[in-house]
C-alpha positions as CSV (number, residue, x, y, z in Angstrom):
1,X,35.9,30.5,-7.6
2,X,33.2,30.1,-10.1
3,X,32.4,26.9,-12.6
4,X,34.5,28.0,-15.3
5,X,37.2,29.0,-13.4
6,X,37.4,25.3,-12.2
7,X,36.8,24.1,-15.3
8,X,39.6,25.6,-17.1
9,X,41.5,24.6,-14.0
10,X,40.4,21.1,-14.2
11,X,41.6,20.8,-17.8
12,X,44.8,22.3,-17.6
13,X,45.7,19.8,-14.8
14,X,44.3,16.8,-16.6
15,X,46.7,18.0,-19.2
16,X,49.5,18.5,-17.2
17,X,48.5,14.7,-16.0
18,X,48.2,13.5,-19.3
19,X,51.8,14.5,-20.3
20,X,53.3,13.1,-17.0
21,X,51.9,9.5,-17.5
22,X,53.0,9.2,-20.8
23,X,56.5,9.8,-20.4
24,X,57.0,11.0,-24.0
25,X,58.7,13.5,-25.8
26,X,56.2,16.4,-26.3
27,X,56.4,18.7,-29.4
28,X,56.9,22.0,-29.1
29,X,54.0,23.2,-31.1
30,X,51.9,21.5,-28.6
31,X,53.2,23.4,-25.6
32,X,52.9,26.7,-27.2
33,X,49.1,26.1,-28.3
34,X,48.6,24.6,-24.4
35,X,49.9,27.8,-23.4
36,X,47.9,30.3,-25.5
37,X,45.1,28.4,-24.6
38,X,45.2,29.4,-21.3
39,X,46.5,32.7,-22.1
40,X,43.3,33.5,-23.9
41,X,41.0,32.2,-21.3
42,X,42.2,33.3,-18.2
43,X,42.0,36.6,-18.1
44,X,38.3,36.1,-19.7
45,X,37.1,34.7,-16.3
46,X,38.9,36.6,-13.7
47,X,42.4,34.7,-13.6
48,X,44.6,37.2,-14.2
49,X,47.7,36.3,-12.9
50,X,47.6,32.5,-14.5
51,X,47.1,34.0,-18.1
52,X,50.0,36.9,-17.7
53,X,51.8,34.0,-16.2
54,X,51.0,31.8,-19.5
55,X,51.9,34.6,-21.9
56,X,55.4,35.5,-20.2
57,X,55.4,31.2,-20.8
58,X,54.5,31.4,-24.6
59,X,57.0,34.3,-25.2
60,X,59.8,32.1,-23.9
61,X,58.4,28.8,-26.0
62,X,58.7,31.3,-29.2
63,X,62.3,32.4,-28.1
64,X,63.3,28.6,-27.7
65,X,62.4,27.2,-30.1
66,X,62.5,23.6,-28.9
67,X,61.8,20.8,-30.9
68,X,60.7,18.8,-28.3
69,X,60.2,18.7,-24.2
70,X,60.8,15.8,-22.2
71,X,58.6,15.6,-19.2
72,X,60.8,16.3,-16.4
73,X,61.5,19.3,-18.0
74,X,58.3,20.8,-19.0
75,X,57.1,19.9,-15.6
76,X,60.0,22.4,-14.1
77,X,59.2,24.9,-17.0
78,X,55.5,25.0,-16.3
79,X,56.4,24.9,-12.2
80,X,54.0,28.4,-12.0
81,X,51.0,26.9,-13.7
82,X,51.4,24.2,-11.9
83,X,51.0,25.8,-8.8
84,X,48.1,27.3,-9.8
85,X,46.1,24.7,-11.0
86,X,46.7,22.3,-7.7
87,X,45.2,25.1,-5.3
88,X,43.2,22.3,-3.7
89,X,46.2,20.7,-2.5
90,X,48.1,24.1,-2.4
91,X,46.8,27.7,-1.1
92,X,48.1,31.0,-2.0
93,X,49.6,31.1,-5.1
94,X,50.5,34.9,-4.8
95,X,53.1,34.2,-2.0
96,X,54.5,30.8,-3.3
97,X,57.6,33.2,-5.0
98,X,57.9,35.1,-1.6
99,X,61.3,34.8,0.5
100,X,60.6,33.3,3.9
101,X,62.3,34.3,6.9
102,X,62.2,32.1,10.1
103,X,63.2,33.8,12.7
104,X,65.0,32.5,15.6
105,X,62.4,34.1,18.1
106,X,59.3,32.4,16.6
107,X,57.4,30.4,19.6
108,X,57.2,27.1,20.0
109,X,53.8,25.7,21.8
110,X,53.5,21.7,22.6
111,X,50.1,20.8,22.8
112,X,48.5,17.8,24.2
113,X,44.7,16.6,23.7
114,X,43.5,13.4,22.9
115,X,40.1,15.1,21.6
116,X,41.4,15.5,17.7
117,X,38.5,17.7,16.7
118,X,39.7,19.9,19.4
119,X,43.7,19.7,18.7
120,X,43.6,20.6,14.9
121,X,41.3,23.0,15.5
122,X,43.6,24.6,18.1
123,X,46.8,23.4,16.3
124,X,45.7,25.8,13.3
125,X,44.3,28.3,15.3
126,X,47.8,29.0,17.2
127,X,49.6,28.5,13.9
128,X,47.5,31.6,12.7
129,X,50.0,33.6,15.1
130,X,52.9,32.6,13.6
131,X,53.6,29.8,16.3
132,X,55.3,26.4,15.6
133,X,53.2,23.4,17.5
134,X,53.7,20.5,18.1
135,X,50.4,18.4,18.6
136,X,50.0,15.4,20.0
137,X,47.4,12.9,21.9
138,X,49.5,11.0,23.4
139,X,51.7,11.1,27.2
140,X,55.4,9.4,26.0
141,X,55.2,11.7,23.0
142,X,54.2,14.7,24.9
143,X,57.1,14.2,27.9
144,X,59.5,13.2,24.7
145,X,58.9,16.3,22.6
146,X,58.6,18.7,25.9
147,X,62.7,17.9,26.2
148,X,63.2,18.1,22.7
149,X,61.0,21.0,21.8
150,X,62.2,22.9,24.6
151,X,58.4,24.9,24.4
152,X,58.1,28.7,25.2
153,X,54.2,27.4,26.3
154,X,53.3,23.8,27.1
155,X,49.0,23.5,26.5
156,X,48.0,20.3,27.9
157,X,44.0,18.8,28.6
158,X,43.2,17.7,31.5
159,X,40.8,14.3,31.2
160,X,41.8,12.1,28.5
161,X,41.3,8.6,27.6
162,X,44.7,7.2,28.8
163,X,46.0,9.7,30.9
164,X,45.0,12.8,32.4
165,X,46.9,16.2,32.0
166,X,47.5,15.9,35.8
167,X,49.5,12.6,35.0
168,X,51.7,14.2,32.5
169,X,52.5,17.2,34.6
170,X,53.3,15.5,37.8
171,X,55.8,13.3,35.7
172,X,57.5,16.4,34.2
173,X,56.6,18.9,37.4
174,X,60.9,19.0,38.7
175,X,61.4,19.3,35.2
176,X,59.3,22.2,34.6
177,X,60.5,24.1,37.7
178,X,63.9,24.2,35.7
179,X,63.1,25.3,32.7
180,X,60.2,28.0,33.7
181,X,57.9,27.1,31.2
182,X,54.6,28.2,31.5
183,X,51.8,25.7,31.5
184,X,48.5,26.2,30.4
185,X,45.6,23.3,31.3
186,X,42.4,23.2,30.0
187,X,39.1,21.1,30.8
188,X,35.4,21.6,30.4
189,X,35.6,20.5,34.0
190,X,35.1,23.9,36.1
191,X,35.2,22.7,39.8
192,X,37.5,24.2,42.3
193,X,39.1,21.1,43.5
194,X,39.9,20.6,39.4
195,X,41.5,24.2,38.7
196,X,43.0,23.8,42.4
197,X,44.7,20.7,41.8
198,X,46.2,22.1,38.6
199,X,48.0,25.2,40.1
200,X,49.5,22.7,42.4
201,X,51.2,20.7,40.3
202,X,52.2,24.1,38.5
203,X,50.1,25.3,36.0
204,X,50.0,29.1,35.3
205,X,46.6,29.4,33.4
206,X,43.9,27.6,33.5
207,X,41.1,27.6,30.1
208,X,37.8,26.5,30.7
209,X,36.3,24.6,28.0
210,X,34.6,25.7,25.6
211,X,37.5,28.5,25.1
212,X,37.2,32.0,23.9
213,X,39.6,31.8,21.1
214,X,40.7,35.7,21.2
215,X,41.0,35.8,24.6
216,X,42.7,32.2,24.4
217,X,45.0,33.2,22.4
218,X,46.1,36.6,24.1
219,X,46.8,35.1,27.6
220,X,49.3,32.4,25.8
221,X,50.5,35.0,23.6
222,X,51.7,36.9,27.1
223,X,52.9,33.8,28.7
224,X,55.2,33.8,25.9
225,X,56.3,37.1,25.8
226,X,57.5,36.4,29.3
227,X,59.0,33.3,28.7
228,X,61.0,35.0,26.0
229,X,61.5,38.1,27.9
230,X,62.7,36.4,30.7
231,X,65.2,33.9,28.2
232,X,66.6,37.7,27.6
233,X,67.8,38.2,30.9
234,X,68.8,35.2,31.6
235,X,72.8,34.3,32.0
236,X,72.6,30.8,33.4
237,X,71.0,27.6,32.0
238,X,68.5,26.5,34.4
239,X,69.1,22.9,34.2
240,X,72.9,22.9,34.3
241,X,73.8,26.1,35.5
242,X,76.1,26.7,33.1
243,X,75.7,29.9,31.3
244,X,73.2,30.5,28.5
245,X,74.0,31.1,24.4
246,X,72.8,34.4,24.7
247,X,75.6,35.6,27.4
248,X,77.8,33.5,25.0
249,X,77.8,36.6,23.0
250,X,78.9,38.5,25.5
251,X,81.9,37.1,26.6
252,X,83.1,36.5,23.0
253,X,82.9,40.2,22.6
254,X,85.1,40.9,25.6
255,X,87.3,38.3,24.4
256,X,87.7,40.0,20.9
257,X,88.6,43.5,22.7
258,X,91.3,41.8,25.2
259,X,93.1,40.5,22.0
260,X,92.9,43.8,20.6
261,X,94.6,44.8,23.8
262,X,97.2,41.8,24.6
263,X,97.5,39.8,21.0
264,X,97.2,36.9,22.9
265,X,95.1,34.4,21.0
266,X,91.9,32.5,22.8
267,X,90.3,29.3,21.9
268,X,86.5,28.2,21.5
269,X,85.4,24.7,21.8
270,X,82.5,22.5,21.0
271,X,82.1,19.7,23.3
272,X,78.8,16.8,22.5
273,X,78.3,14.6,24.9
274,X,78.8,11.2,22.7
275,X,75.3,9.1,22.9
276,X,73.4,10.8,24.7
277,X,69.9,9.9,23.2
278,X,70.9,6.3,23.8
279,X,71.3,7.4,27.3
280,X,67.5,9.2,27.4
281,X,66.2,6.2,25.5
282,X,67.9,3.4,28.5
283,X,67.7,5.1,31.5
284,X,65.4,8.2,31.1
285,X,65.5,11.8,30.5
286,X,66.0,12.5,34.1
287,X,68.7,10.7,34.4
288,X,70.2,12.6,31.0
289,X,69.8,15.8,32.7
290,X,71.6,14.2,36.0
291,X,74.2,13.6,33.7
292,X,73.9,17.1,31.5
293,X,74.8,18.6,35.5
294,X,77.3,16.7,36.5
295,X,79.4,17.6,33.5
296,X,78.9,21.4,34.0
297,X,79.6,20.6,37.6
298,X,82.5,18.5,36.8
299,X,84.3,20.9,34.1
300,X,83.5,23.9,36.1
301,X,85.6,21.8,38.5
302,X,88.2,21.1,36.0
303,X,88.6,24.2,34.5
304,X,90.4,27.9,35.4
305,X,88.5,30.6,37.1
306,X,88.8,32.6,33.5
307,X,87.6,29.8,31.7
308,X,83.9,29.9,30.9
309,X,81.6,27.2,29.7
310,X,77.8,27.2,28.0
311,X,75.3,25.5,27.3
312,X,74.7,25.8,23.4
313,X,71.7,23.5,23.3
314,X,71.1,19.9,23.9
315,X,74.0,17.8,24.9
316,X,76.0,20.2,23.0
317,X,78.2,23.1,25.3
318,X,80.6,25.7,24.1
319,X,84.1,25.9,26.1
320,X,86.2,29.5,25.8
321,X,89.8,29.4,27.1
322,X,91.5,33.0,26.9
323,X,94.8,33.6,26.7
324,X,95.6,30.0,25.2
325,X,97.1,28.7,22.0
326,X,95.2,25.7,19.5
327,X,97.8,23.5,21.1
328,X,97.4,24.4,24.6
329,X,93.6,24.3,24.1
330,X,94.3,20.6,22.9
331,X,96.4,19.6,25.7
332,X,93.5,20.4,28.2
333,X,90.4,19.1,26.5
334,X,91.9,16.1,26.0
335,X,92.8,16.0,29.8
336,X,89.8,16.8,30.5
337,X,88.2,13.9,28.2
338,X,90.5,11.1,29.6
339,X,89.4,12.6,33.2
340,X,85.5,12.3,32.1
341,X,85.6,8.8,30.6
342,X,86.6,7.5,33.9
343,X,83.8,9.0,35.9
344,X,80.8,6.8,37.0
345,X,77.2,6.9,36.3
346,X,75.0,5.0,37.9
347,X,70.8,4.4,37.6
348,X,69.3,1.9,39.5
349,X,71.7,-1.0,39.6
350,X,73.1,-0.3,36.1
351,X,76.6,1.9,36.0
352,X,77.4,3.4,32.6
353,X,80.0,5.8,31.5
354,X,80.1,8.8,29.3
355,X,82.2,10.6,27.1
356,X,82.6,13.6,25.0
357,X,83.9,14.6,21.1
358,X,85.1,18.2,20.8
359,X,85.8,20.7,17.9
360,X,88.3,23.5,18.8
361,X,89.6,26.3,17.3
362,X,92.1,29.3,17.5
363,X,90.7,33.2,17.5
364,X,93.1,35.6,16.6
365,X,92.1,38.2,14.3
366,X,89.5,40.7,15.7
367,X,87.8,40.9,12.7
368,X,86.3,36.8,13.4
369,X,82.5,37.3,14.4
370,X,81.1,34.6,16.4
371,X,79.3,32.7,13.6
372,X,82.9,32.5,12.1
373,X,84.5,30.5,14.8
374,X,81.5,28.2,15.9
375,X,81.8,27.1,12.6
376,X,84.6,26.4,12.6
377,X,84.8,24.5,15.4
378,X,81.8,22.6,14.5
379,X,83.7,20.9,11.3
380,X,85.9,20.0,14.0
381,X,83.8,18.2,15.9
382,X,82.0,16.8,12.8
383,X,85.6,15.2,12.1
384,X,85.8,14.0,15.8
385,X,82.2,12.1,15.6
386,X,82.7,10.4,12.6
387,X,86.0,9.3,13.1
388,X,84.8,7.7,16.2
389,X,84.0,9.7,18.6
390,X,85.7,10.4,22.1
391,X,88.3,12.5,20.7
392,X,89.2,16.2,20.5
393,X,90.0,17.8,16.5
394,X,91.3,21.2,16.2
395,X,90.4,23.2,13.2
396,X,93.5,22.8,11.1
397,X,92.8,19.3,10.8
398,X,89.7,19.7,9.6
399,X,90.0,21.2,6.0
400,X,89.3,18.3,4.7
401,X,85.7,17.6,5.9
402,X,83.4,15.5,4.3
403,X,79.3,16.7,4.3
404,X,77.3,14.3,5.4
405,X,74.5,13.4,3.4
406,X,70.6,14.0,3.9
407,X,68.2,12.4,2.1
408,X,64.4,14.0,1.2
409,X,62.5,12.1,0.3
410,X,58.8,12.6,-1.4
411,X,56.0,10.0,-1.7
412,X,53.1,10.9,-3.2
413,X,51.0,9.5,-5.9
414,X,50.6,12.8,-7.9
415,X,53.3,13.3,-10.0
416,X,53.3,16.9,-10.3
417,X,53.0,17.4,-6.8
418,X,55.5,15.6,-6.4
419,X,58.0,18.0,-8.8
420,X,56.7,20.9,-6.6
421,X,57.7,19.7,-3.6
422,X,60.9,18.4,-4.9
423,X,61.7,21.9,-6.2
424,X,60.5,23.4,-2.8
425,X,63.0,20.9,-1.0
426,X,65.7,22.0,-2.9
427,X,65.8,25.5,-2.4
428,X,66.6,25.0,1.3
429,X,69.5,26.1,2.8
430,X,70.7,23.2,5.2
431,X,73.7,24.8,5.7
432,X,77.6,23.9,4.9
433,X,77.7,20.6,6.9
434,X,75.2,18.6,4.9
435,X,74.7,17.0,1.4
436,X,71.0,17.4,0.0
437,X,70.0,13.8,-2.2
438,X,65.9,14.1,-3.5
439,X,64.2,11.6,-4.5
440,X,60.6,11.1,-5.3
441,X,58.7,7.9,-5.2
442,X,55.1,7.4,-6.2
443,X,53.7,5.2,-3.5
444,X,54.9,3.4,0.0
445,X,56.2,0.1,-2.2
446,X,58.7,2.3,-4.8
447,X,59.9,3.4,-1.7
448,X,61.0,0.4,0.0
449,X,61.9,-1.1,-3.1
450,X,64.4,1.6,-3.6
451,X,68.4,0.9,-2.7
452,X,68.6,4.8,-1.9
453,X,67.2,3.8,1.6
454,X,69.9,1.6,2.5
455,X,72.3,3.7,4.1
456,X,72.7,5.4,7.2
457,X,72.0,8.9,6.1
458,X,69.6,10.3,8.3
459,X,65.8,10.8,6.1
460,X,63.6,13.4,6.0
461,X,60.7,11.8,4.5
462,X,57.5,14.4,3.2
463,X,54.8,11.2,3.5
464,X,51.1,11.4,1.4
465,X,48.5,9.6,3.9
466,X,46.3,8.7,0.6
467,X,48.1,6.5,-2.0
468,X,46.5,3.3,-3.8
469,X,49.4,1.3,-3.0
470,X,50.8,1.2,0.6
471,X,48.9,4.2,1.8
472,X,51.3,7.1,3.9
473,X,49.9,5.3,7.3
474,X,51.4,1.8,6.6
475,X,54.7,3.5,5.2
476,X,54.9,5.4,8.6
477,X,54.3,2.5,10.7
478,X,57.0,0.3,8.7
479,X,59.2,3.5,9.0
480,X,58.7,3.3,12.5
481,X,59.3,-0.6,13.3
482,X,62.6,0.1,11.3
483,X,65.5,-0.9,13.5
484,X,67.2,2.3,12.2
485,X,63.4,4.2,12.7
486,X,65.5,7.3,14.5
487,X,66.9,8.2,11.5
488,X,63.5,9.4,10.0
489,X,62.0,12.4,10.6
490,X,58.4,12.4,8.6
491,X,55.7,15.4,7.7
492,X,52.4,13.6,7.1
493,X,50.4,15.0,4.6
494,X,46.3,14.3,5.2
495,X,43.4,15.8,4.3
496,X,41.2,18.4,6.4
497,X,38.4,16.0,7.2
498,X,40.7,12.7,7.7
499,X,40.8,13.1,12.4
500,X,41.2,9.0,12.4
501,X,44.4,9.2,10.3
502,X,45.4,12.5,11.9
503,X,45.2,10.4,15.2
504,X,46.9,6.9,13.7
505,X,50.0,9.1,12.5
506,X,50.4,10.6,15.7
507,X,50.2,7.7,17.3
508,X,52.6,6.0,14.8
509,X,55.3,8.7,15.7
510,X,54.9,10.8,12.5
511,X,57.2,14.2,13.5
512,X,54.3,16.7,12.2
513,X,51.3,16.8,10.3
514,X,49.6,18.9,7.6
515,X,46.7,19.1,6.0
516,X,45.3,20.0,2.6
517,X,45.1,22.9,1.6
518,X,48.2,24.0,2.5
519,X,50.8,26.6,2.0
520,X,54.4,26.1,0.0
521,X,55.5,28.4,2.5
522,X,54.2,27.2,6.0
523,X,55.6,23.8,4.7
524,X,59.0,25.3,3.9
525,X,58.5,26.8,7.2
526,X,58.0,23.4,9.0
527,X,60.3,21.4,7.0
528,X,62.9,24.3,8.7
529,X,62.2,23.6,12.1
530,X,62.3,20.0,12.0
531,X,65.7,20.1,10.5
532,X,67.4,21.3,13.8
533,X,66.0,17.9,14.7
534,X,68.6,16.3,12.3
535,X,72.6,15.8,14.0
């Protein structure tokens, strides 16, 4: 971009700026000069697409014929220039209008080095091939995130400052045996005994530092071609042994044809174990997947030969009982639940018990696809959790469901950055369940200030690492020492060249990072797969 491109760029903005601050009504007359202003000059110096942009702008000013603009809603009106003018802080204007897909098969790749140089550079670098990462330097967010990102590739380095690779992977080793996930270590260390001990403790690659990216990047790309590949096949969960979502399918097909057949209706269940993160959190993750086995083990027990149950992800499993009625579905789940409550945990010297919550519901029209009755039955079970939990709903009694609410919030000193982002936010589909509430804040204090966070909505907070008051990393680390800190999921924003904030918001638990420049779309993108975070 040459000097006057910036400069015309540079003025617009302060314009834009200018307008913001003051808070005023703006004449009308003024907005349509602003915009044949830049009309005129843009296409002058090689910015086409800002001055056809401007003009299609004036022609609607002339057709309005507004006496006056408030702020808020010139700042929506002029969203395009907008985005043109703040291409330091956001890249590619030409896609910013483009529909983005995320696809269910995109990969997800935990990586762990405490060398931050090297982990954004590889963080960006694997992001380039359409990969979601997770990055992080340190070992309790690394074993945390491995259960909770459930990684198609897990790239971890072996000598770091507080651990080593080797220490991470020998915690997680049993663990990794059931899920078949392929490991990758790296180390500018070369020696046998080093690459040796590795493949012991089950690592399938090995990347000797410094890496050849390309070739880097095409081994991991097949490990996770296989790891998807062999997902495909796969009818069983490996932890639980239950069968898998993707057999799920499957046997709801057959179901649908034996109705055809018969006319006898079948039921499909959702069944969440109740508290389970408070059981990761107290006793472990290995002891949550002792108990995630002896659930399957015990309904397997429980249940009828022709019953079948699956794991649908998490704590969460799907139950289908053919041949039965909502009522005789109702009967045994809650049989089932008042058999389950009873049943013993024990870790250490501590015993616990553990319940469920279920959502059922009735198929019996062949014309219900899958998607159809899960929802269904998850209203259901949305009714059974927040009426208390440890209680089966059917799906009659849940007409009546009330979304729960999720709050986005933005805060970031720029105030037209912060409009973008609140418009990007609000064009994302978070599905029927929830209620989307926005709000922006200009710096760390505004938002604690605020009564909008005193609730027990669950936050997704978009966090600036640079503001004058209460910069993004104190907000984070407040965030986090919040008694109610789980209910906060948090996208740092930092710039390109900031590695010791990078490193303090990792280590301060932020959920992901990005830096600047960045795209509208690859933070839609992100902001996506952090929601299946949020329960």
């Amino acid at each position: 971009m040459d000097k006057y491109q910036i400069a015309l760029l540079a003025n617009v903005r302060k314009q834009l700026q200018e307008w913001t601050d003051q808070n005023e009504e703006i004449p009308h007359e003024e907005v349509y000069r602003f915009l044949h202003s830049i009309s005129g000059t843009s296409a002058t110096i090689g910015l086409n697409y800002l001055g056809d942009r401007s003009r299609e702008l004036m022609e609607a000013v002339e057709k309005n014929q507004k006496k006056t603009w408030n702020y808020a809603e010139l700042n929506t009106f002029l969203l395009d220039i907008i985005k043109i003018c703040y291409q330091d802080e956001i890249q590619s204007v030409e896609d910013i209008n483009k529909p983005i897909e995320i696809s269910e098969q995109t990969a997800n790749v935990l990586l762990v080095d405490d060398d931050l140089s090297m982990l954004m550079y590889l963080k960006e670098q694997f992001e380039k091939q359409g990969w979601y990462v997770l990055a992080t330097a340190s070992k309790e967010k690394a074993i945390t995130a491995f259960y909770e990102l459930k990684p198609d590739c897990f790239v971890v380095d072996v000598h770091m400052k507080d651990c080593t690779g080797f220490d991470i992977l020998s915690f997680l080793r049993d663990k990794t045996k059931q899920l078949f996930v392929p490991i990758v270590m790296m180390s500018v260390d070369n020696q046998r005994e080093t690459r040796l001990k590795a493949f012991k403790l089950g690592a399938d690659d090995f990347f000797v530092k410094p890496l050849d990216m390309e070739e880097s990047l095409l081994r991991i790309g097949h490990h996770i071609e296989r790891k998807q590949m062999f997902n495909s096949y796969l009818m069983f969960d490996e932890l639980t042994g239950a069968y898998n979502r993707t057999y799920l399918k499957e046997i709801y097909s057959q179901q649908l044809s034996s109705y055809d057949r018969l006319k006898a209706p079948f039921c499909l269940a959702i069944l969440d174990l109740d508290f389970f993160k408070r059981i990761n959190d107290q006793y472990g993750h290995l002891m949550g997947d002792r108990v995630l086995q002896a659930f399957v083990e015990y309904m397997k027990h429980e249940i009828r030969p022709t019953d079948h149950i699956f794991r649908y992800g998490g704590e969460e499993f799907i139950l289908l009982l053919p041949k039965t009625n909502i009522k005789e579905a109702e009967t045994v789940l809650n049989r089932l639940l008042d058999l389950f409550v009873k049943k013993v945990f024990t870790h250490q010297s501590n015993s616990f018990y553990c319940s469920f919550s279920g959502g059922v519901v009735e198929v019996h029209n062949t014309e219900w696809p899958l998607e159809k009755a899960l929802h269904q039955a998850d209203e259901a079970l949305y009714i059974a959790k927040e009426s208390g939990r440890q209680k089966i709903v059917a799906s009659s009694q849940s007409k009546l469901v009330k979304k729960r609410t999720l709050r986005m919030a933005i805060i970031d000193d720029d105030s037209i950055i912060r409009t973008m982002l609140k418009e990007l936010l609000s064009k994302i589909d978070v599905g029927d369940r929830y209620e989307v509430k926005i709000e922006v804040f200009k710096d760390g204090i505004e938002f604690f200030e605020s009564q909008w966070i005193h609730s027990s909505d669950q936050y997704f907070v978009i966090l600036d690492g640079m503001m004058p008051k209460m910069d993004g990393l104190e907000v984070l680390q407040k965030l986090r020492q919040h008694k109610r800190h789980d209910q906060y999921t948090v996208i740092m924003l930092t710039s390109r060249n900031s590695e010791q904030d990078i490193q303090r918001a990792l280590e301060l638990g932020a959920d992901d990072y990005m830096t600047k420049p960045f795209k509208l779309m690859e933070l839609e993108a992100r902001v996506r797969h952090l929601m299946k975070k949020v329960k």
